[in-house]
C-alpha positions in Angstrom: 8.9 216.4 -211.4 10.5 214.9 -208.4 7.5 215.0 -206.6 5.5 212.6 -209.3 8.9 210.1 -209.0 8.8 209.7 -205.2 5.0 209.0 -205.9 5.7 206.5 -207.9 8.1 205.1 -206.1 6.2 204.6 -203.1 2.6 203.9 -204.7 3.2 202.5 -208.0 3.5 199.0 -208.7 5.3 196.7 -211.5 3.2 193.7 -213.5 5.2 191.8 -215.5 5.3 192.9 -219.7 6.5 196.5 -218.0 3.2 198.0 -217.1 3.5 200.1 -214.2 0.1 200.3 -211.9 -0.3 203.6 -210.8 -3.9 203.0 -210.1 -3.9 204.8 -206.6 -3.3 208.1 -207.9 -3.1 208.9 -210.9 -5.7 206.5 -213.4 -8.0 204.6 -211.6 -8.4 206.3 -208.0 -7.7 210.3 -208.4 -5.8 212.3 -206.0 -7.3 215.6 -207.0 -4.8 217.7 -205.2 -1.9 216.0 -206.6 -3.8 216.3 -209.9 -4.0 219.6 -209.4 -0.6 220.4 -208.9 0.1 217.9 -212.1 -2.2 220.8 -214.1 0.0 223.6 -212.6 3.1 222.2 -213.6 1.8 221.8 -217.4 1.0 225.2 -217.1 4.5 226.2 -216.1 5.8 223.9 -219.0 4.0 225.5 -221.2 3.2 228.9 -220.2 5.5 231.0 -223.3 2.7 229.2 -225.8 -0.5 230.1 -226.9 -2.9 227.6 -226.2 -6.2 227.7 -227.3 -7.4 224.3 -226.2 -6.5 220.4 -225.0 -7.2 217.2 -226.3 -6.9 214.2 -224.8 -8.3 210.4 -225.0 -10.6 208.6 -223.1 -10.5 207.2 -219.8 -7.1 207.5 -218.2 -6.0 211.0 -219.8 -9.2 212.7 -218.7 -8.3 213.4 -215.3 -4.5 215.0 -216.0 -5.8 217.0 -218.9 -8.9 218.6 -216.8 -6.4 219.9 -214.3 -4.0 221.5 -217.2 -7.2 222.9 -218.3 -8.0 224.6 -215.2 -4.4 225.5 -214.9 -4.6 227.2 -218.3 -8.1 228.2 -218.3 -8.8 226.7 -221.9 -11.3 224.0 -222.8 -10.7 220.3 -222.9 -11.8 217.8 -225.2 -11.2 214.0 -225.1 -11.4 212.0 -228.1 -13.9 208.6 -227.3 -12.9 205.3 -227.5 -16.4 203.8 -228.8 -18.9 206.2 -231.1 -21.9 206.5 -229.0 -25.6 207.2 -230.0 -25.3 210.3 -228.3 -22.6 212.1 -231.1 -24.2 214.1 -233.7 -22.7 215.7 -236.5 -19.3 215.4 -238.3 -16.3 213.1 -236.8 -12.8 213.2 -236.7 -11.7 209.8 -236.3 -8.7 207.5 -236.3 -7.2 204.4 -235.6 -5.3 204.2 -232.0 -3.2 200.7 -230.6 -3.7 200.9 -226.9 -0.1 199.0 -225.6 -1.8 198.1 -222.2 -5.1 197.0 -223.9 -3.6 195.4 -226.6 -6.1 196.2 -228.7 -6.7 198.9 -231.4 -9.4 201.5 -230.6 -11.5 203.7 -233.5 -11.3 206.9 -231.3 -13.9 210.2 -232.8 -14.1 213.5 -231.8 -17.4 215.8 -232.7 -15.9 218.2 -235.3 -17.7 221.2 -233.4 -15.3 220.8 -230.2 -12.0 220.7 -232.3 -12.2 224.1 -234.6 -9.8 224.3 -237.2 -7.3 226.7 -236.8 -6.8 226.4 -232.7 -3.3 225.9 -231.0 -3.9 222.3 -229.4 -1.8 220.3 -226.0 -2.1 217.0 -225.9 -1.9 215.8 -222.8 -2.2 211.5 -221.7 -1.4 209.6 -218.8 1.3 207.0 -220.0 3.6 207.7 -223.2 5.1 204.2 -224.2 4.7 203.7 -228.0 3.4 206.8 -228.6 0.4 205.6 -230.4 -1.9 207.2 -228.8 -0.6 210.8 -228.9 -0.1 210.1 -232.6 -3.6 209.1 -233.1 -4.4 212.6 -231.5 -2.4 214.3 -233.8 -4.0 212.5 -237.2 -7.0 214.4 -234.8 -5.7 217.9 -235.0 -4.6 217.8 -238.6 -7.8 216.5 -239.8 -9.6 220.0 -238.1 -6.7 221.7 -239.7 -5.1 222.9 -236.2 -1.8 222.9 -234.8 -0.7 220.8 -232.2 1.9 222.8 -230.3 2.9 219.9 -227.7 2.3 217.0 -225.8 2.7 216.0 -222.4 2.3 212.9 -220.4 2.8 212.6 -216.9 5.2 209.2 -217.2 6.9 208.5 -220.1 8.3 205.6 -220.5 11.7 206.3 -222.6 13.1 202.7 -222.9 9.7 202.1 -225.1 10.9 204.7 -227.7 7.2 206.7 -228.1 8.7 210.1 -227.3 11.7 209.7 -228.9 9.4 209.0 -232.1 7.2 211.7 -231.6 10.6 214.3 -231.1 11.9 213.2 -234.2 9.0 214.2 -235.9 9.9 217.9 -234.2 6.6 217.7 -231.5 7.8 219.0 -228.5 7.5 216.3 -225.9 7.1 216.8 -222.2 7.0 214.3 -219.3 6.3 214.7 -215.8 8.5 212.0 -215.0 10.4 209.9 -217.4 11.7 206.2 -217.3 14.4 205.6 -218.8 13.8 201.6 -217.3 12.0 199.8 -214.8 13.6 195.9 -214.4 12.7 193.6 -212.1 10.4 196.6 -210.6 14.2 199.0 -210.2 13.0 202.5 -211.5 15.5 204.7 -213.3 14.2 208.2 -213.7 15.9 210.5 -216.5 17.0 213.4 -214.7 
C-alpha cells in the first residue's frame, strides 16, 4: 500500500537491532483516519472470504484490527498479554516471543469470545519472526476454528516470519513489506 510506505518513510524511524519506530502513527500515537483507511484496505484484501471474526494481540495490534473490524463489520477479539482477575471461565492460552520485547508472553483468550467453528483474520501490527501470529493460530486451533489469514500492516521480509507462516499454506498479507532496512535505507517489495 503505497500510501503506508511514504508514511513510513517520512515518519518512521530506525533504532539499531532493526526495529523500526513507527510510534506516530500507527502503535503508540493513532492516526484514526489513516487507521481507518488501513481497515478498508484489509477489507478489500480480503473481501472474496467469509469472515466471521478477528483476533489479534494485545497492545499494538488492537488499533489495526478494530478498524478491519469496522471495515468488515465482524467482532474483534485480542488475546491478553497478562491473565487478569477480571477473566472468568475457560482459557485458550499459549506461549508468544515478542522480538521487540524480548521476552516470551503467556497470551489467553476467554473461550466464550473465540467459538469453535468461526472463520478467523489475524491481523498485528509488525510481522518479523512470525511468533506472534503463530501463537494466534495455536489460539484458533485450540477453539477448533479456522484461521483463513493473516495480515500485518509492515512485514518485515528479511526476518523470514511470513515466509514461515506461507510455507505452512496461511495466506499472508502485508500492508507494506520490507524486504530490508540498513543503515535506516528502506526497500519496499513491490
Amino acid at each position: 500500500m503505497k500510501a503506508l510506505e511514504e508514511k513510513i518513510v517520512k515518519e518512521g524511524t530506525w533504532l539499531p537491532g532493526n526495529i523500526l519506530k513507527v510510534g506516530s502513527f500507527l502503535n503508540h500515537q493513532i492516526d484514526g483516519k489513516f487507521m481507518m483507511e488501513l481497515g478498508q484496505e484489509i477489507a478489500r484484501l480480503f473481501a472474496q472470504e467469509k469472515i466471521d471474526r478477528i483476533l489479534t494481540i494485545e497492545t499494538s495490534g488492537i488499533p489495526l484490527a478494530m478498524a478491519a473490524s469496522v471495515a468488515l463489520g465482524v467482532p474483534m477479539v485480542f488475546a491478553k498479554k497478562n491473565r487478569t482477575s477480571n477473566l472468568s471461565g475457560g482459557l485458550y492460552q499459549t506461549v508468544v516471543h515478542s522480538y521487540t520485547h524480548n521476552t516470551d508472553y503467556t497470551v489467553v483468550v476467554e473461550k466464550q469470545y473465540l467459538p469453535a467453528g468461526e472463520r478467523v483474520l489475524l491481523v498485528d501490527d509488525f510481522l518479523a519472526n512470525g511468533k506472534a501470529l503463530m501463537g494466534l493460530m495455536e489460539l484458533v486451533n485450540q477453539a477448533g476454528s479456522q484461521t483463513v489469514g493473516a495480515v500485518a500492516a509492515i512485514e518485515k521480509g528479511f526476518q523470514k516470519g511470513g515466509d514461515l507462516l506461507r510455507a505452512q499454506g496461511l495466506r499472508v498479507e502485508a500492508l507494506a513489506l520490507i524486504d530490508s532496512m540498513d543503515n535506516g535505507n528502506l526497500v519496499f517489495r513491490r
